[in-house]
C-alpha positions in Angstrom: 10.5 -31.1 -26.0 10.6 -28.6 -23.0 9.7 -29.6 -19.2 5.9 -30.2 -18.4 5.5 -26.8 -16.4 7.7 -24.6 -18.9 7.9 -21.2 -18.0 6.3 -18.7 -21.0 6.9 -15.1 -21.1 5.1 -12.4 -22.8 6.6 -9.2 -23.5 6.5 -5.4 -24.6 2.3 -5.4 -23.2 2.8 -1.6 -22.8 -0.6 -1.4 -22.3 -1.1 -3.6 -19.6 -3.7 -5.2 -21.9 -2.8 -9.0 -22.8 -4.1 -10.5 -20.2 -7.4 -9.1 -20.7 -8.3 -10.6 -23.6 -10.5 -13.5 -24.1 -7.6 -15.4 -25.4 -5.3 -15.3 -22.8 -7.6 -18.0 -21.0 -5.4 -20.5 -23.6 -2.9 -20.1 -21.2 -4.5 -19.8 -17.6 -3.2 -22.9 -16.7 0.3 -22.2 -17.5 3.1 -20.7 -15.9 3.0 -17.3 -17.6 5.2 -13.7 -16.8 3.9 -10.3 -19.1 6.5 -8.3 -18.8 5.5 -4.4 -19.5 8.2 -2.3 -19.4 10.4 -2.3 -23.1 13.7 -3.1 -22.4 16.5 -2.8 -25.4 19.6 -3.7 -23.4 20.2 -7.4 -24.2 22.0 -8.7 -21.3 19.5 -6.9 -19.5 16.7 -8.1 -20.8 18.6 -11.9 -21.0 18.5 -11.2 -17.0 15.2 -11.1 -16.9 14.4 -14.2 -18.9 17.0 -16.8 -17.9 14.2 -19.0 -16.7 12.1 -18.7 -19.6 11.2 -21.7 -22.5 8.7 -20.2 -24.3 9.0 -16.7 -25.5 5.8 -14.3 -26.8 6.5 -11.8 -29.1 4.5 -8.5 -29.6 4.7 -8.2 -33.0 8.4 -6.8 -33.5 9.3 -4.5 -30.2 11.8 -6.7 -29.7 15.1 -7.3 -31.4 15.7 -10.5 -31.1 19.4 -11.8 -32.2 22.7 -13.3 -31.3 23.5 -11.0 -28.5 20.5 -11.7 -26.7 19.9 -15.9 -27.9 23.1 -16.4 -26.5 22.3 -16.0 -23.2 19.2 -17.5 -23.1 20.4 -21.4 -23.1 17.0 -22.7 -21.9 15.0 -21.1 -25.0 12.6 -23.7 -26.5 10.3 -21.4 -28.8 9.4 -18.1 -29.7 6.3 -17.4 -30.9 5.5 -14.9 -33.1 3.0 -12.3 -33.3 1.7 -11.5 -37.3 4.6 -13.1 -39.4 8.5 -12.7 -38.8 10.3 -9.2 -39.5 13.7 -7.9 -39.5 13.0 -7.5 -35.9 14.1 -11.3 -35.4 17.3 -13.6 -36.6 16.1 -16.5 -37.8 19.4 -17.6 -38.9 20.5 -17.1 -35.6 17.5 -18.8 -33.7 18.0 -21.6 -36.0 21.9 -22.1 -35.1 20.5 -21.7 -30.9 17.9 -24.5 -31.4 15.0 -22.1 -30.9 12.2 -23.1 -32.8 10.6 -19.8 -34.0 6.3 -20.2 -34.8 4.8 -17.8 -37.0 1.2 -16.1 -36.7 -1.0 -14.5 -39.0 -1.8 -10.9 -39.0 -4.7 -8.7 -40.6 -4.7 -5.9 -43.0 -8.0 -4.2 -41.2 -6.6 -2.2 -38.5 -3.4 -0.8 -40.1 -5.4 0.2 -43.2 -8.0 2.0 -40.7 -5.6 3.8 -38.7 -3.5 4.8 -41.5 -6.7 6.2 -43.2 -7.6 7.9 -39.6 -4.2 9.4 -39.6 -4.3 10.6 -43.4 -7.6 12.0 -42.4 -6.1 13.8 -39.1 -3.4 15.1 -41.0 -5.1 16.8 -43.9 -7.8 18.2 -42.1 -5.5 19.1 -38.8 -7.7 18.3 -36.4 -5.4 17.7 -33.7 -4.6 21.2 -33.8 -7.4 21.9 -33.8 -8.4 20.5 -30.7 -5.6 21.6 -28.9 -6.4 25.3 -29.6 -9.5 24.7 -28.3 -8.6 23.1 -24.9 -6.2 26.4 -24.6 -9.7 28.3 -25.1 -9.1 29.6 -28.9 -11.4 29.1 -31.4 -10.6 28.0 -35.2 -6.9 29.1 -35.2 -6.2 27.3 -38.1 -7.9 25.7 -41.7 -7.3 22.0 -43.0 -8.1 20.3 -46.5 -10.3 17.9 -47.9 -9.7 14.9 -49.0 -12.4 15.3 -52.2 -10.4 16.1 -55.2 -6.8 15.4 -54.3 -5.0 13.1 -56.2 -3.3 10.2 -53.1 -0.4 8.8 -53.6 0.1 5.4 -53.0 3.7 3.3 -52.6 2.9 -0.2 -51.9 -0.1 -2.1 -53.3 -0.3 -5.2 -51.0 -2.8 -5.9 -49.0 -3.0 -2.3 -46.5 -2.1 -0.3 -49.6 -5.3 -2.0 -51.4 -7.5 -1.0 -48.9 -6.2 2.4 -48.7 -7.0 2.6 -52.1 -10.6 1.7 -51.7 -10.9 4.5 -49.2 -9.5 6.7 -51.3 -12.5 6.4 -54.3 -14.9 6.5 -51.4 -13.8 9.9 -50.5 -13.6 11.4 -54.3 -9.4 10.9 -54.2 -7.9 10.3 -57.1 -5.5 7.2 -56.5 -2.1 7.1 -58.4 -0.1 3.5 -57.6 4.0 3.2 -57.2 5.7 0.4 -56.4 7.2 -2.9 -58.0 5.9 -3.6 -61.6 3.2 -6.4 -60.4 2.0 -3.7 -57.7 1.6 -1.3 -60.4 -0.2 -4.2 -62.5 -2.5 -5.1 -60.1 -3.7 -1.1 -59.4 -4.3 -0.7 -62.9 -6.5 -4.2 -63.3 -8.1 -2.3 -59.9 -8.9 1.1 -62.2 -6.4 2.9 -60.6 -3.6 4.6 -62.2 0.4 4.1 -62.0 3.2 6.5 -62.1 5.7 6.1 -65.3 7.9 6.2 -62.7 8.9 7.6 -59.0 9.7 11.2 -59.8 6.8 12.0 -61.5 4.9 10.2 -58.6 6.3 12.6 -55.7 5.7 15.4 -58.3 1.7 14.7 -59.0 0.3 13.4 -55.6 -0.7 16.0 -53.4 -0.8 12.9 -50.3 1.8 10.2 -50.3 1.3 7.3 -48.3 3.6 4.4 -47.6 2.9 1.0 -47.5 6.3 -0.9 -48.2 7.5 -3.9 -46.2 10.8 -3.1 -44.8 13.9 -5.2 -45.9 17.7 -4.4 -47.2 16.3 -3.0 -50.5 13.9 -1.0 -49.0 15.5 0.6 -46.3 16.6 4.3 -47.4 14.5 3.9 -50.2 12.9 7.3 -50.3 15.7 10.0 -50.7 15.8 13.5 -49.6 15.7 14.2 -53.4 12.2 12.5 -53.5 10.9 14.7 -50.7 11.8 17.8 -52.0 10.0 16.8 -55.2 6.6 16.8 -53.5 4.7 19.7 -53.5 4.0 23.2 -51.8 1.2 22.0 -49.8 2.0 18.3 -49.3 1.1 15.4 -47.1 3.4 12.2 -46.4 1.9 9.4 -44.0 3.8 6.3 -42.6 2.5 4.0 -41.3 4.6 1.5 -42.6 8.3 2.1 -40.6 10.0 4.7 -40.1 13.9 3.0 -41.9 11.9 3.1 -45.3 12.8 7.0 -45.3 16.5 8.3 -45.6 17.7 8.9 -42.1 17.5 12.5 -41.3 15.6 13.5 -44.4 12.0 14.0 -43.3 12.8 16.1 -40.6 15.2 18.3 -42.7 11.8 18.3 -45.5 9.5 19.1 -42.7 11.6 22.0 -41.6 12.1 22.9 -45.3 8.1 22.6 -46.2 8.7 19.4 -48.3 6.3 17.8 -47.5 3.9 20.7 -45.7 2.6 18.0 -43.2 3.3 14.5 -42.6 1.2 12.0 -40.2 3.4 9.4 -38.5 2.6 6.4 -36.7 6.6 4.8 -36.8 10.0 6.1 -35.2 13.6 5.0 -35.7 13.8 4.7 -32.2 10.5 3.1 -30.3 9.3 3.6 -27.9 9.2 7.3 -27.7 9.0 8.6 -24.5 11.3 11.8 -24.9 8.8 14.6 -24.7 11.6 17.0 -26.4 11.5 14.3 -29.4 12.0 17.0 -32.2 8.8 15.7 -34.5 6.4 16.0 -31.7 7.9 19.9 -31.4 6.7 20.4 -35.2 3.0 22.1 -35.5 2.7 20.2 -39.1 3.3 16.6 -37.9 0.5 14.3 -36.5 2.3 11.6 -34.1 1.1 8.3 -33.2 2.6 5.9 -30.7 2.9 3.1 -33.5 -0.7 2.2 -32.9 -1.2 0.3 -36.6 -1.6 -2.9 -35.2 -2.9 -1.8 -31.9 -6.5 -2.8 -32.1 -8.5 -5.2 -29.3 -9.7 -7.1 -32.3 -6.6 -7.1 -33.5 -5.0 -8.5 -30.5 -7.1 -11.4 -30.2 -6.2 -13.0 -33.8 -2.3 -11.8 -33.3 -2.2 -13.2 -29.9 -4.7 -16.2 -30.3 -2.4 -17.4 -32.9 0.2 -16.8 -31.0 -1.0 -18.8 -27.8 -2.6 -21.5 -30.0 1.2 -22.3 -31.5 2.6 -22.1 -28.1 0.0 -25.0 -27.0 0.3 -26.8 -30.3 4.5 -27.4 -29.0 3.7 -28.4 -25.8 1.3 -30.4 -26.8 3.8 -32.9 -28.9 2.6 -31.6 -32.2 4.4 -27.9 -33.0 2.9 -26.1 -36.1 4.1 -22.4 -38.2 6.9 -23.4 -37.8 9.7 -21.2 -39.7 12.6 -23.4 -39.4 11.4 -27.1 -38.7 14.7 -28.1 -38.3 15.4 -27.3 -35.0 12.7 -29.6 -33.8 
């Protein structure tokens, strides 16, 4: 069990906003550092946490692995934000003695933005908008949503709810995905693809909603993108690894698909200004804001918080790999 005054540390608040919200007050008795700038440079970052027993993740904006747990000899517990991702090595927190707590997560605000974003990108109201702060008036003409038939890879939880929004608005919804995915859609009274070519082929908006892992990473090919049609949408939401590296910017530039809405980068944060997507005039960008909802925050980090008390209270809980204790 860790000393009576451990020291917990919170990072990646970019926002400044975590200790603003009604759950932090979990913690106002405790020795507590937010650290707010992102920093990706392990021995770096291990600098800045030798001190620390308790670690607080923000969902996955840190990687968290050998090279930095092996510097970190006073690490008790990291708890997580929403459940555990490739971000973090459990394997590897397990061999350090780092008992890793996992939290819950919510479907509600990465569904929402991702519609928000769908609905940005089709319509192109952020063009829009930015003509008219430059004092020009209707410089440009989106699409509806009414009629169009949306493609949908990924039929958990978020990709159910996109789905939903999707008959609201008139869409037609057509379902890819594993074989229970596609199951599940068609018990919905959606429809499935016979399979992933004819899916990029028919949907005039693709979405995706894939978790990523080993099989998934790469898993849309240029090949797939250049299937789409004349006029087509992509969104993801999801991350940015699911799509062969280099091959959306290569279809953007090539007008396969027409537009894309993105709210994930390889590389995150993006502060580079001169980042080649945000140069494009048929890409809506998003600073990775799927999660990033006050409501949000409060069940990701009261979780969070209320795991970190369960361990130093004598009685850890979501606990991925109890062996450690």
């Amino acid at each position: 069990m860790p000393n009576a005054t451990p020291k917990i540390a919170i990072l990646d608040d970019y926002q400044h906003v975590i200790k603003t919200l009604r759950c932090f007050d979990m913690l106002k008795e405790r020795n507590v550092v937010v650290h707010h700038q992102s920093e990706k440079d392990p021995q770096v970052l291990a600098g800045l946490l030798q001190d620390v027993e308790i670690l607080v993740l923000t969902r996955e904006r840190t990687i968290i692995g050998e090279a930095l747990l092996s510097q970190l000899p006073r690490l008790k517990l990291i708890s997580q934000t929403g459940k555990i991702s490739n971000h973090l090595d459990l394997a590897a927190c397990t061999r350090y003695k780092v008992a890793v707590a996992e939290g819950i997560g919510s479907p509600i605000a990465p569904a929402e933005l991702s519609w928000a974003l769908l609905m940005n990108t089709v319509r192109q109201i952020p063009q829009a908008i930015a003509a008219m702060k430059q004092g020009q008036w209707q410089t440009n003409i989106g699409g509806a949503i009414h009629g169009k038939t949306i493609g949908i890879w990924g039929y958990g939880k978020i990709g159910q709810r996109m789905a939903q929004y999707a008959r609201v608005f008139g869409a037609k919804v057509l379902v890819w995905g594993s074989e229970n995915a596609r199951n599940k859609a068609i018990a919905d009274g959606f429809e499935s693809a016979p399979d992933k070519t004819s899916f990029f082929q028919t949907a005039d908006i693709i979405t995706l909603h894939l978790r990523l892992n080993a099989a998934t990473t790469g898993i849309v090919k240029a090949a797939d993108l250049q299937a789409m049609k004349p006029d087509s949408v992509l969104i993801n939401t999801a991350r940015a690894e699911l799509i062969e590296q280099g091959a959306l910017l290569a279809g953007l530039k090539a007008g396969r698909p027409a537009f894309a809405g993105l709210d994930v980068y390889e590389e995150e944060p993006v502060y580079d200004k001169a980042h080649p997507l945000l140069q494009m005039s048929n890409v809506v960008c998003t600073p990775h804001l799927g999660y990033v909802e006050r409501q949000g925050y409060e069940l990701y980090f009261g979780k969070a918080f209320e795991n970190v008390l369960a361990y130093l209270e004598g009685r850890p809980k979501n606990i991925a790999n109890p062996e450690v204790l």
